[in-house]
GUDO-68636 format. One line per field, with one value per residue (C-alpha): residue number from 1; residue in three letters; y, x, z. Coordinates in steps of 0.2 Angstrom, whole numbers, plus 2048, in hexadecimal, padded with zeros to 3 digits. Layout:
// residues N
pos [NUM, ...]
code [ALA, ...]
Y [Y, ...]
X [X, ...]
Z [Z, ...]
END
This chain:
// residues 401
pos [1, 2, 3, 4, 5, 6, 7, 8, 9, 10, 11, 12, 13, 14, 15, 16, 17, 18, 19, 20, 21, 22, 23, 24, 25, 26, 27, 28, 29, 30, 31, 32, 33, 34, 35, 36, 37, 38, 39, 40, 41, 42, 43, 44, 45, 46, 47, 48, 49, 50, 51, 52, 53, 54, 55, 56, 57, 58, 59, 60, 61, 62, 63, 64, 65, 66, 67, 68, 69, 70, 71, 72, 73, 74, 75, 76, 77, 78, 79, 80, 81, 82, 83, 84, 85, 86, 87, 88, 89, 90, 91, 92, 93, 94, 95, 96, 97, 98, 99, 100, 101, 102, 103, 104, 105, 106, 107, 108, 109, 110, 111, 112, 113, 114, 115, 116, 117, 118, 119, 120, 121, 122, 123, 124, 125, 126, 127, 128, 129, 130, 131, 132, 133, 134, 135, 136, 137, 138, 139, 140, 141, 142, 143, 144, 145, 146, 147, 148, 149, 150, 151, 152, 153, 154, 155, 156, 157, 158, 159, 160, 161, 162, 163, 164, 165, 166, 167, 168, 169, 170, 171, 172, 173, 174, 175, 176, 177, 178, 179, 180, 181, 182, 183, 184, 185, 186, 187, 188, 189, 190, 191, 192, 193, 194, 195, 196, 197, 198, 199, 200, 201, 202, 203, 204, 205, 206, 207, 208, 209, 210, 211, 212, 213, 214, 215, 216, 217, 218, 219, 220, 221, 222, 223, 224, 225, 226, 227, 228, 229, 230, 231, 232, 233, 234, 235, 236, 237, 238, 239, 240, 241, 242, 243, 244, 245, 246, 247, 248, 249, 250, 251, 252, 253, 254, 255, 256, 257, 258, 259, 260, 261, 262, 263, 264, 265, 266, 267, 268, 269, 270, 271, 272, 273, 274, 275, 276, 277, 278, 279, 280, 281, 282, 283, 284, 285, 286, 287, 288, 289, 290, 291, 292, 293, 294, 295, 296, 297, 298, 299, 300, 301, 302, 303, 304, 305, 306, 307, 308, 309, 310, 311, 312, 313, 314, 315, 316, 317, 318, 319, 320, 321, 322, 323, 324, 325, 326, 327, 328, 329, 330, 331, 332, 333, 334, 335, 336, 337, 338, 339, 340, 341, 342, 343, 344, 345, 346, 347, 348, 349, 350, 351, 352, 353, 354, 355, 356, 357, 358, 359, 360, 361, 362, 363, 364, 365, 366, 367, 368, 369, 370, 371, 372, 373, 374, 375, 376, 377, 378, 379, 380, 381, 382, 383, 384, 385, 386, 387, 388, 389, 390, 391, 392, 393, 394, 395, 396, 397, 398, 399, 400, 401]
code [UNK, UNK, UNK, UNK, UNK, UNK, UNK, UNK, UNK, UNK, UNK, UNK, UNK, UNK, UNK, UNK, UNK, UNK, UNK, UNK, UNK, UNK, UNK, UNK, UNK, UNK, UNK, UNK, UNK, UNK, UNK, UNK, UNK, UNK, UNK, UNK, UNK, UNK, UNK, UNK, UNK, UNK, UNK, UNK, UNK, UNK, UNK, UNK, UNK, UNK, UNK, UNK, UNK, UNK, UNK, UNK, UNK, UNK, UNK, UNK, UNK, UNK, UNK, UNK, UNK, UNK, UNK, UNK, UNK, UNK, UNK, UNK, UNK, UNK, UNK, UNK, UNK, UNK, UNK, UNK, UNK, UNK, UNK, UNK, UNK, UNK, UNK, UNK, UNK, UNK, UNK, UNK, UNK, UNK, UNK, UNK, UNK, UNK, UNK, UNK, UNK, UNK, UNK, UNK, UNK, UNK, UNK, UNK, UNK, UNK, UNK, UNK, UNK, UNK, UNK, UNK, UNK, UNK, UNK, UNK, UNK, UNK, UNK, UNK, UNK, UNK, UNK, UNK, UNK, UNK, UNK, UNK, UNK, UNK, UNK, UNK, UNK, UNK, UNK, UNK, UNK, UNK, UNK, UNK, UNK, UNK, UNK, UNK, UNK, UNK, UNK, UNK, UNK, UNK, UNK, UNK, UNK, UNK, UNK, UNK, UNK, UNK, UNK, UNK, UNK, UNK, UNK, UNK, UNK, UNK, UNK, UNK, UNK, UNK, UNK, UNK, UNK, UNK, UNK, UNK, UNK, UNK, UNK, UNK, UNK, UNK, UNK, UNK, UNK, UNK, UNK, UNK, UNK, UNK, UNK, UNK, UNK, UNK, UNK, UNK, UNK, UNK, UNK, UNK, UNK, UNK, UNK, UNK, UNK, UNK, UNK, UNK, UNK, UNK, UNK, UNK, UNK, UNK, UNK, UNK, UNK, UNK, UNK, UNK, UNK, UNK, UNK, UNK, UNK, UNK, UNK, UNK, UNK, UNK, UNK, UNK, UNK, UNK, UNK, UNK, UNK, UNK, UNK, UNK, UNK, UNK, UNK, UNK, UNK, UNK, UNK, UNK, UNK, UNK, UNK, UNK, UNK, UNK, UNK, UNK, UNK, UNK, UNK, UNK, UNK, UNK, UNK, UNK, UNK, UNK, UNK, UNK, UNK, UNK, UNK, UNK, UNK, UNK, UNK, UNK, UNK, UNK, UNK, UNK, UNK, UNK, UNK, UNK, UNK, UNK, UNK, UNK, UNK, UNK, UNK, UNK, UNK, UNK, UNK, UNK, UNK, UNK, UNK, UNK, UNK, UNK, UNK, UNK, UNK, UNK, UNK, UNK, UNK, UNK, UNK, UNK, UNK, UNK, UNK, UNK, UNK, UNK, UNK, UNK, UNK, UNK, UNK, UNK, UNK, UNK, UNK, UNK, UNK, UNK, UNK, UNK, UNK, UNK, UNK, UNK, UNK, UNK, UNK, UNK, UNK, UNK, UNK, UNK, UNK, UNK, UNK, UNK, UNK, UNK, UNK, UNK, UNK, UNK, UNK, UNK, UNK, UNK, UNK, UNK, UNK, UNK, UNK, UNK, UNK, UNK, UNK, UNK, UNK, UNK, UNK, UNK, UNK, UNK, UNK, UNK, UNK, UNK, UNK, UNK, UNK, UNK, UNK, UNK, UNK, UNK, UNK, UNK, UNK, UNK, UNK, UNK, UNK, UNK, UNK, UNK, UNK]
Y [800, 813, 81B, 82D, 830, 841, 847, 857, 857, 849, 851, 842, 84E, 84C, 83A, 82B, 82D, 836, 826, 81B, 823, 821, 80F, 80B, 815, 807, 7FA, 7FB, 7FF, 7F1, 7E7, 7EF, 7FD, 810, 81D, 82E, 83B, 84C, 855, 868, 86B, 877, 86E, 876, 86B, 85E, 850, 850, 849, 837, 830, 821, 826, 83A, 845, 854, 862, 870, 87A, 881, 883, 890, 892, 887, 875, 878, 87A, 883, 882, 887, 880, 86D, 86C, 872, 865, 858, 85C, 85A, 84B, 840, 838, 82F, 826, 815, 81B, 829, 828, 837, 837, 83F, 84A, 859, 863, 86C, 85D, 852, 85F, 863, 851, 84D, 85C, 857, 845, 845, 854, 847, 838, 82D, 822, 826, 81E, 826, 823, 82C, 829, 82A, 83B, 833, 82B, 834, 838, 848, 84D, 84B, 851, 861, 866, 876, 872, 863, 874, 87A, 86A, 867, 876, 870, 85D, 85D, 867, 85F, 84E, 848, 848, 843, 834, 830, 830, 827, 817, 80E, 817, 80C, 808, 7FF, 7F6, 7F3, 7FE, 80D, 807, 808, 814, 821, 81E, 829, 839, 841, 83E, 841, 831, 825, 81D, 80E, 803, 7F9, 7F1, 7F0, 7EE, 7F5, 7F4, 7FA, 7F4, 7EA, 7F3, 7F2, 7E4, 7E5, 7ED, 7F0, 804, 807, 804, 80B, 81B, 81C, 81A, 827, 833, 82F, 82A, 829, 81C, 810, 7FF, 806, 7FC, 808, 80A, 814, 820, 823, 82E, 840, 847, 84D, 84A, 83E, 831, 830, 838, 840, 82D, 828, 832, 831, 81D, 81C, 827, 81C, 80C, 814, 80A, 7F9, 7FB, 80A, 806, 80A, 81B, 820, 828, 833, 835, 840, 84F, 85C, 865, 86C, 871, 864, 85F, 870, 86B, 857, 860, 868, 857, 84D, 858, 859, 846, 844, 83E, 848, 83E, 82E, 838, 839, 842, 840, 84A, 843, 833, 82D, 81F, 818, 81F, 81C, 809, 80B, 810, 804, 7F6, 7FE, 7FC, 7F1, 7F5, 800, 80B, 813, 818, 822, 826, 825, 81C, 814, 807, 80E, 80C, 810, 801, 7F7, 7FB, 7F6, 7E5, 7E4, 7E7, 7D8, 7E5, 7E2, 7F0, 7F5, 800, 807, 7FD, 80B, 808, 7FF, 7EF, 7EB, 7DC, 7D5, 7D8, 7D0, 7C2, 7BF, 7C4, 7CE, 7DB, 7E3, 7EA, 7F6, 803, 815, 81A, 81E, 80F, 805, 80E, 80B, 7F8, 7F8, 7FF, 7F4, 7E3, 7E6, 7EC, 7DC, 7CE, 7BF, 7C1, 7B2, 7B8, 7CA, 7BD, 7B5, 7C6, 7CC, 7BB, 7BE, 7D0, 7CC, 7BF, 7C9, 7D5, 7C8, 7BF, 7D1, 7E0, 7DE, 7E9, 7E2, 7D4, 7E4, 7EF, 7E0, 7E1, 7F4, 7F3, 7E5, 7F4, 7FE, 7F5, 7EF, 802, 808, 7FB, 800, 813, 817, 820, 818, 81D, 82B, 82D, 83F, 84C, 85A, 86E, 875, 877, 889, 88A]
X [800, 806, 802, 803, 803, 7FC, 801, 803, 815, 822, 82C, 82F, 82A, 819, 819, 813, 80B, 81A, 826, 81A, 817, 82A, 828, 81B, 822, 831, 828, 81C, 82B, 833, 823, 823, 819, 81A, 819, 81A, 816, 80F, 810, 80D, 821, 82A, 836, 847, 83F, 84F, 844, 841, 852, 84F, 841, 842, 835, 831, 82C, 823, 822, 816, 818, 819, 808, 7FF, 7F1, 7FB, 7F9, 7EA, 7F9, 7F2, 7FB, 7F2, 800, 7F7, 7E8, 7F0, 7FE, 7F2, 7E5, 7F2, 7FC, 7EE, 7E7, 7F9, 7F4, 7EB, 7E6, 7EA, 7EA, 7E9, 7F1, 7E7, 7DA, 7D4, 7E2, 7E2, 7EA, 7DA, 7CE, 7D6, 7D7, 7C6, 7C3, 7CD, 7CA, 7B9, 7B9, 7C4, 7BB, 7C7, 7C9, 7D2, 7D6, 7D9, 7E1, 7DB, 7EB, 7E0, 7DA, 7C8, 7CB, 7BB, 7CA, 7CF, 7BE, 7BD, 7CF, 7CE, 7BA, 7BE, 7C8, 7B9, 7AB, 7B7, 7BA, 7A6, 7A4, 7AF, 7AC, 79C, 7A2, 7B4, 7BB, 7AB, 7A8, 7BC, 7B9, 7A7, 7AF, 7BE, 7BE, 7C1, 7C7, 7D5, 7D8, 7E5, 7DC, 7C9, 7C9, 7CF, 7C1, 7B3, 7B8, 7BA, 7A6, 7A5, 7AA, 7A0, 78A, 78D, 798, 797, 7A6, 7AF, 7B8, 7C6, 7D1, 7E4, 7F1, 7FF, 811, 824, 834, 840, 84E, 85E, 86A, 86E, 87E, 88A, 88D, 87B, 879, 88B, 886, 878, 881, 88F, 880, 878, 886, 87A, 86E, 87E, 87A, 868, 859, 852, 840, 83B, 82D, 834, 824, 81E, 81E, 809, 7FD, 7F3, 805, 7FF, 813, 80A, 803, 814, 81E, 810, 812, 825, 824, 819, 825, 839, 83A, 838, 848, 853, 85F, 84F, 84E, 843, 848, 83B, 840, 837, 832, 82A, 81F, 814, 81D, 817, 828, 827, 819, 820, 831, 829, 820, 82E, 833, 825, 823, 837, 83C, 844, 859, 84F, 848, 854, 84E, 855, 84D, 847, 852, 855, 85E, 86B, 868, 855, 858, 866, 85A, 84E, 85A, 863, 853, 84C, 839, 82F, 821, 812, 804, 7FB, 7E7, 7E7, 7F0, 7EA, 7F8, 808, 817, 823, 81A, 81E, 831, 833, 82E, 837, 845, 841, 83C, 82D, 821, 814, 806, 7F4, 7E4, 7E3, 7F2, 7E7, 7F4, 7F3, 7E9, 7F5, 802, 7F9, 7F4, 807, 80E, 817, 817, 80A, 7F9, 7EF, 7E3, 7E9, 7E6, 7F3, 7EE, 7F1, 801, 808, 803, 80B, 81E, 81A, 816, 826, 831, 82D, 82E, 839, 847, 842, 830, 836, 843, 834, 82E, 83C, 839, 827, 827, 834, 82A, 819, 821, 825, 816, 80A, 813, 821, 81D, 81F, 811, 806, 80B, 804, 7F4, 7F1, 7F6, 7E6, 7DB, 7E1, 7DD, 7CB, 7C9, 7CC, 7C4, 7B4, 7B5, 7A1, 79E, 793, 77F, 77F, 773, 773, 777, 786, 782, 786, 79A, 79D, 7AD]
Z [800, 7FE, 810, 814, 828, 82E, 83F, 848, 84D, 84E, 85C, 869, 877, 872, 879, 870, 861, 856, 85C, 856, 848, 847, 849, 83F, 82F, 830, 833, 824, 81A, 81C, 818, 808, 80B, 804, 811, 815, 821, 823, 832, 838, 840, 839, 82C, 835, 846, 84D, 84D, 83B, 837, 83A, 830, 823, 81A, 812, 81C, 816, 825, 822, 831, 83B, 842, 847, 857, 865, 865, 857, 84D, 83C, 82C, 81D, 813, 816, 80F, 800, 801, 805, 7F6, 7EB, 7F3, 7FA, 7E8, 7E8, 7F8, 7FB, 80D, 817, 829, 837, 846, 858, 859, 85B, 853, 83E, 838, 83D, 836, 826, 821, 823, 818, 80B, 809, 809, 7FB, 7F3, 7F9, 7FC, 80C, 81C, 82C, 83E, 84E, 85D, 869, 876, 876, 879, 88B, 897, 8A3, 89B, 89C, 8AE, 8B0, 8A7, 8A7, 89E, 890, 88C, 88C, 87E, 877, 875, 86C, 85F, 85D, 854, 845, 847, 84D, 84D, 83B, 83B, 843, 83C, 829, 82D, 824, 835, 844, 84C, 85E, 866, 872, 878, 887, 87E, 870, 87E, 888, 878, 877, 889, 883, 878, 876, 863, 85F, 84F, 848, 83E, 84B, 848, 858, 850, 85E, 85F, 865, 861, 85A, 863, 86D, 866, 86D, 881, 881, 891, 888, 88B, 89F, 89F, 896, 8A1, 8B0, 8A9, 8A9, 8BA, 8C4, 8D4, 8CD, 8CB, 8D7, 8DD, 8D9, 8CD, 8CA, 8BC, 8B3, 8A2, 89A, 898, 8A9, 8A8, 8B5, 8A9, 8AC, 8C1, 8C5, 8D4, 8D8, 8D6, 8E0, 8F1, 8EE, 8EE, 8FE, 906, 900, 8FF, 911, 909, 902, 905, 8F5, 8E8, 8DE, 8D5, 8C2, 8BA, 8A9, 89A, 893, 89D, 892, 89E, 8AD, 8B6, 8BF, 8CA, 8D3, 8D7, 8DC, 8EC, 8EF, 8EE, 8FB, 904, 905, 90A, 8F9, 8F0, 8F2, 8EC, 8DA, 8CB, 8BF, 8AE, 8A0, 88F, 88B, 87C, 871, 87E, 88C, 88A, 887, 895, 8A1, 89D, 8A0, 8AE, 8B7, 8C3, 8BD, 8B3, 8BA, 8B3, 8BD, 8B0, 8B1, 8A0, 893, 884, 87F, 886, 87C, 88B, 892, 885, 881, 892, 88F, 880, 88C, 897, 8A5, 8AF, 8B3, 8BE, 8B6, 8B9, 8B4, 8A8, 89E, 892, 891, 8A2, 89C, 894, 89E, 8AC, 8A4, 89E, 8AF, 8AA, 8B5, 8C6, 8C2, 8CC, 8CD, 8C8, 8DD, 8EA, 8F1, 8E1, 8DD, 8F0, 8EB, 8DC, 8E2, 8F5, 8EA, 8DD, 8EC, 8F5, 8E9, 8E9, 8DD, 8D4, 8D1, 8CC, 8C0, 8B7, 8B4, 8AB, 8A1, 89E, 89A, 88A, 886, 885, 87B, 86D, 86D, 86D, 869, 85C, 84D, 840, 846, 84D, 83C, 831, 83A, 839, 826, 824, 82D, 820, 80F, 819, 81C, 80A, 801, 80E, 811, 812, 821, 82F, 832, 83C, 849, 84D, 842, 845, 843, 834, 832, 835, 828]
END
């Protein structure tokens, strides 16, 4: 197939989506497949530089995180015909918008990945922002999402709990997975690298959050639950490393200090190549205690690393890695998270052993991407040979453009 990608931005700070855009690109590549992207960045952005595949940057956008670029629709009227399926990328942004627009002038198919962005959580977490986001679904993503060929989830809850957002909802679903490359070969210049940058962690049992540091990740959870736990074994630390987009970190700085934590936190900035697999396999286990997450890449690289981890029941894997034992599952409460870090921090070695054996087993038998990747490409040539939209049974206002 030729596959066009359309996403906002492929800066890595932006957290899953644009490395498994990243991912994915690759892996269909290597299947055979055509691919390019489109995104809004500004074509001189860093992160542009290591693509496979084309990229066509035509940013950068205008209007915050709406990121207009009148540039696109113009691009994609003209480049869209020479596509089998085009495929957007989150909601709520131009790039969604303008695509719809475009390819249903041109009426041809399209698929669509919400990332997420539907989970009821930010809705409750941030009331306000939903008030503004219901005055622009039903003349936007709601007509995104009801023309899309198949809108594509990665997992049944984030399928089902999409449907509690929004009154106005009627789409196309299609379950695909999802999952990542494998890590590059264990080396002793990754943990050493890692080690040469965070000297202090060197020998202690390492317990690590490896994400964007947001409130939707449960850090605050995290940091209450190691206080209540750093007893159990006075040798653990707990490294949280990612980006930092929105200021979150000042306000767990004075709780660390607050809760009598603050020697035992490392924090490490954005890690990436070495150092991010470095920290992976430096640790003794991986911890994400998110209250919303719909497959969780992070999640998954650390199994590929044969590191257990311990996550929410609303990281929407925790099935899977339950049922594989490959790790500890809880509720996204301080009470769960406390049991989480209390459970790990107590194990038998030769359990937490197992674990390490089940998690890189999990990640071969679910999550490898080239197995996920053939799957999604299946949705695809269903979706384009079937692109009528669904029966609506409400009817948007008028579009006011």
């Amino acid at each position: 197939m030729k596959i066009l990608l359309v996403l906002a931005s492929l800066n890595p700070a932006d957290g899953g989506p644009p490395e498994s855009m990243r991912t994915l690109s690759r892996a269909f590549a290597r299947a055979g497949h055509y691919v390019e992207i489109v995104t809004l960045d500004d074509p001189t952005d860093p992160w542009l530089g290591d693509l496979d595949c084309p990229v066509a940057a035509l940013g950068p956008g205008r209007l915050g995180k709406y990121r207009y670029a009148p540039a696109f629709k113009q691009w994609l009227l003209r480049r869209a015909p020479e596509f089998d399926i085009v495929v957007i990328n989150g909601v709520y942004q131009y790039h969604s918008f303008a695509t719809w627009k475009v390819m249903t002038s041109l009426a041809r198919p399209y698929v669509a990945f919400t990332h997420g962005a539907l989970d009821p959580w930010f809705k409750r977490r941030y009331p306000l922002k939903h008030v503004k986001k219901l005055l622009y679904w039903p003349w936007a993503d709601y007509r995104v999402l009801r023309d899309a060929a198949r809108v594509l989830f990665t997992t049944d809850d984030e399928r089902m709990l999409a449907r509690q957002s929004f009154w106005l909802y009627r789409v196309r679903e299609a379950i695909v997975g999802y999952g990542t490359a494998a890590p590059p070969a264990a080396t002793a210049a990754q943990l050493e690298g890692f080690y040469a940058r965070f000297p202090q962690l060197r020998g202690r049992r390492i317990i690590l959050f490896l994400s964007r540091i947001h409130p939707k990740k449960g850090c605050q959870l995290l940091f209450e639950a190691f206080a209540r736990c750093k007893d159990l074994d006075p040798n653990s630390r707990l490294v949280m490393a990612g980006p930092d987009s929105v200021g979150w970190r000042k306000q767990l700085e004075p709780l660390a200090a607050q809760l009598g934590i603050t020697d035992r936190v490392v924090w490490t900035g954005m890690l990436s190549g070495d150092d991010k697999w470095g920290a992976y396999r430096a640790a003794d286990a991986f911890a994400l205690t998110s209250h919303t997450e719909n497959f969780g890449i992070v999640v998954v690289e650390a199994l590929a690393c044969g590191t257990p981890v311990l996550i929410s029941n609303r990281v929407n894997i925790w099935r899977e890695v339950e049922t594989a034992g490959a790790g500890l599952v809880a509720p996204d409460t301080l009470e769960g998270s406390a049991q989480l870090l209390q459970q790990w921090l107590t194990l038998p070695p030769e359990r937490a052993a197992e674990m390490r054996d089940c998690a890189a087993r999990l990640f071969k038998a679910n999550f490898e991407i080239n197995a996920v990747a053939a799957v999604i490409v299946r949705a695809f040539e269903l979706a384009a040979k079937d692109s009528a939209p669904p029966a609506l049974t409400a009817s948007p206002p008028a579009d006011p453009t």
